[in-house]
C-alpha positions, 0 to 999 in steps of 0.5 A: 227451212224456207219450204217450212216457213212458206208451210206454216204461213200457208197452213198454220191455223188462222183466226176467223174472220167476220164471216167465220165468227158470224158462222159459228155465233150462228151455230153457237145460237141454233145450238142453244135453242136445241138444248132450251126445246130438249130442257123443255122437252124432258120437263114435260115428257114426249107429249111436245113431240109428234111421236106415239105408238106407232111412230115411237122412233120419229126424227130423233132415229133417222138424224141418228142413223145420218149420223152414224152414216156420215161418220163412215167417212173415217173408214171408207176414205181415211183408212183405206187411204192411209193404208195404200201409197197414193199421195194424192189423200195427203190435203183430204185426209184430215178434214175427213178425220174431223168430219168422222169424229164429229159425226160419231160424237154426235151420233152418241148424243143423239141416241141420248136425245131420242131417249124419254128418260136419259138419266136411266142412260146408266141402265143400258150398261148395267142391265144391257143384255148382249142378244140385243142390237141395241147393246152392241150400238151402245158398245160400238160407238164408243170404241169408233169414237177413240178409234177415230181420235186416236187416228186423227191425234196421231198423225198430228204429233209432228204438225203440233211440234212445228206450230209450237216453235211457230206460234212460240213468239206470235202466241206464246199461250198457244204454243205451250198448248201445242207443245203438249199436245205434241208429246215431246216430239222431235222427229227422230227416227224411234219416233216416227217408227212408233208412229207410222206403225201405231196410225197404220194399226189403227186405220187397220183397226177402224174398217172392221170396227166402221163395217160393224157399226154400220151393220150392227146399225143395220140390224137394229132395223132388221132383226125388228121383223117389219115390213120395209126392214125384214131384209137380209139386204140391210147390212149392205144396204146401210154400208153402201148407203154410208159411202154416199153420205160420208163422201157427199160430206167430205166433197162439201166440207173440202169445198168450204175450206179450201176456199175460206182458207184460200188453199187452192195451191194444196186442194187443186182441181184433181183432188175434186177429180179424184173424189168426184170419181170415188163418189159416183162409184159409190152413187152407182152401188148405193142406186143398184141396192135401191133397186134391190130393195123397192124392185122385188117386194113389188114383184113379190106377192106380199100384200104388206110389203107392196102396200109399203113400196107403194106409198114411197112410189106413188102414195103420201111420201112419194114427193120425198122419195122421188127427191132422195133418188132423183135428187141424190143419187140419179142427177149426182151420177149424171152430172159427175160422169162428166169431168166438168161436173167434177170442177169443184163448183159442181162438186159442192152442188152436188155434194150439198144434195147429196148429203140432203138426199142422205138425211131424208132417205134415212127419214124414210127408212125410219118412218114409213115403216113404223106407220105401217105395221102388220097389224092394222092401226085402229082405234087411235086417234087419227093424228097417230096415223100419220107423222111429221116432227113437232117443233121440238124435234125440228129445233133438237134434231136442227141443234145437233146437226149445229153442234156438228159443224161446231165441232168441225168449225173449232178443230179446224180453228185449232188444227192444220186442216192440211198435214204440214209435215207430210206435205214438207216431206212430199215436196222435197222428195219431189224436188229431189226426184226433179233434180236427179232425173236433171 
């Protein structure tokens, strides 16, 4: 019973501090002002924005398209994680559970922003034809939203039942609240069958779920036949490249929290070891589809696909080019290929660049591709030869990424970043282990 109290007292959620309110006060701010350019935005149509004919996607696809990315991490750690024995996932697991969510939530709210006319949203399933990829995003998302809530609401029963005695004097309101998010539950053996077995059928459920959202992601690109995109490497490619930014997300995010909630004792220097490892693995495949994908259209004879490759490589986006491989994927593998760079410090560093990295490749995927159609643009103004987010865009697209972390910063407020229960379990069956090899 002492192993409990010592749990809940280091685990149980805490309020905020001054730093904690003045983050999310910062969020709650950037997030208004979005909402107040997108009111704006839909009062005067697309003409605040920098998007046109040619650039008809812009921002608003590439934040939607990160967003979609980072979300992956519900499949490629989580799931994966739960369904194998390794004991080390317990601290990490959750905190990769919020970050998917959250993700995938915004990811739905995004698609909506990019449209001129939301309120003809209902359209799309009333006059929604199936031979379009855009259909299936819009039936995907929504089954990887319940998915992912559903598998971070299950395992979170017995953890709710501990914080309703918990908080049942310090916070009688708050224990109520817990008390029914915890469905009755008393941890009785029928219980904790039916859980065990209901959290192992939904981590089975999201990984085909989480390859199809990335794929179907991918085809909305390659099926569009444009010069960048025609590749029947996008699927991989959108998947590897998924890894990247859903690890890179969740190294920075363990980081943050590990250290705000003064969790050093549950999130130690090996689990960063471990995800450090993970995420050059995934650094190392993602840089070997790069090079399928830049290397052979300029070894091809196709005058459109080496123009496109070589305004990435020396033209007018080569600055950001160079910076998302250099600086997301070369110097990350460098520096965690040694066990000093996977100290958690480093890790936050790279983690920080690693998802930078990810949201402008995702901007580069989108626009460069758009300028350059097969058809010459002519007879247009010459602002529509080029783009760059107007105002509008940079303050929505910068709302969304705010609302994010809101939705990250209010789960981790109300839930135990770090299963109680599951780490109780493991510690006495440590110490039982201890004692009998004594």
């Amino acid at each position: 019973m002492k192993n409990y109290k010592i749990l809940l007292n280091d685990l149980a959620p805490q309020k905020f501090g001054k730093a904690g309110i003045l983050w999310t006060w910062t969020l709650i701010v950037i997030s208004i002002a979005g909402i107040i350019a997108y009111i704006d935005q839909i009062i005067k149509g697309q003409v605040v924005t920098n998007m046109h004919d040619y650039a008809l996607w812009g921002i608003y696809i590439s934040n939607f398209v990160f967003f979609v990315a980072t979300s992956f991490v519900g499949t490629v750690t989580v799931a994966v994680l739960r369904l194998t024995s390794n004991s080390w996932r317990t601290p990490i697991v959750r905190i990769a559970e919020i970050i998917s969510l959250a993700a995938i939530i915004m990811a739905g709210i995004t698609i909506m922003i990019d449209m001129g006319r939301p309120d003809r949203l209902l359209n799309l399933f009333i006059h929604g034809r199936l031979q379009s990829p855009i259909i299936w995003d819009v039936i995907i998302i929504p089954i990887y939203i319940i998915i992912s809530l559903l598998l971070l609401y299950f395992p979170l029963l017995p953890d709710f039942a501990l914080l309703k005695s918990f908080y049942k004097e310090k916070n009688p309101k708050l224990s109520k609240w817990y008390g029914k998010l915890s469905l009755n539950w008393t941890g009785s053996l029928a219980q904790k069958t039916i859980q065990v077995k209901s959290i192992q059928l939904i981590a089975v459920l999201i990984i085909p779920v989480g390859f199809m959202l990335q794929t179907i992601d991918a085809w909305l690109f390659s099926t569009l036949f444009r010069v960048g995109w025609d590749s029947t490497n996008m699927g991989a490619y959108f998947i590897s490249g998924a890894s990247v930014a859903g690890v890179g997300a969740l190294v920075t995010v363990v980081y943050v929290l590990h250290k705000a909630y003064k969790l050093e004792d549950y999130i130690t220097d090996f689990h960063f070891d471990k995800l450090g490892k993970f995420l050059v693995l995934m650094c190392l495949i993602y840089l070997y589809f790069n090079l399928n994908e830049y290397l052979i259209p300029q070894l091809t004879s196709k005058k459109e696909a080496t123009t496109h490759v070589n305004v990435l490589l020396t033209g007018q986006f080569a600055p950001l080019f160079w910076f998302v491989i250099i600086g997301g994927l070369i110097i990350p593998i460098i520096v965690l290929l040694f066990k000093k760079g996977r100290k958690p410090f480093p890790m936050f560093l790279i983690g920080i660049l690693v998802v930078v990295g990810s949201w402008w490749k995702r901007y580069l995927i989108v626009t460069p591709t758009l300028l350059h159609p097969f058809l010459p643009i002519q007879g247009v103004p010459e602002s529509w030869h080029h783009y760059f987010p107007s105002f509008h865009e940079w303050l929505i697209t910068s709302a969304t990424l705010a609302m994010c972390l809101l939705i990250i910063t209010v789960l981790v407020r109300y839930l135990p970043i770090v299963p109680i229960q599951r780490t109780a379990d493991e510690q006495e069956l440590l110490n039982n282990n201890k004692n009998t090899n004594s």
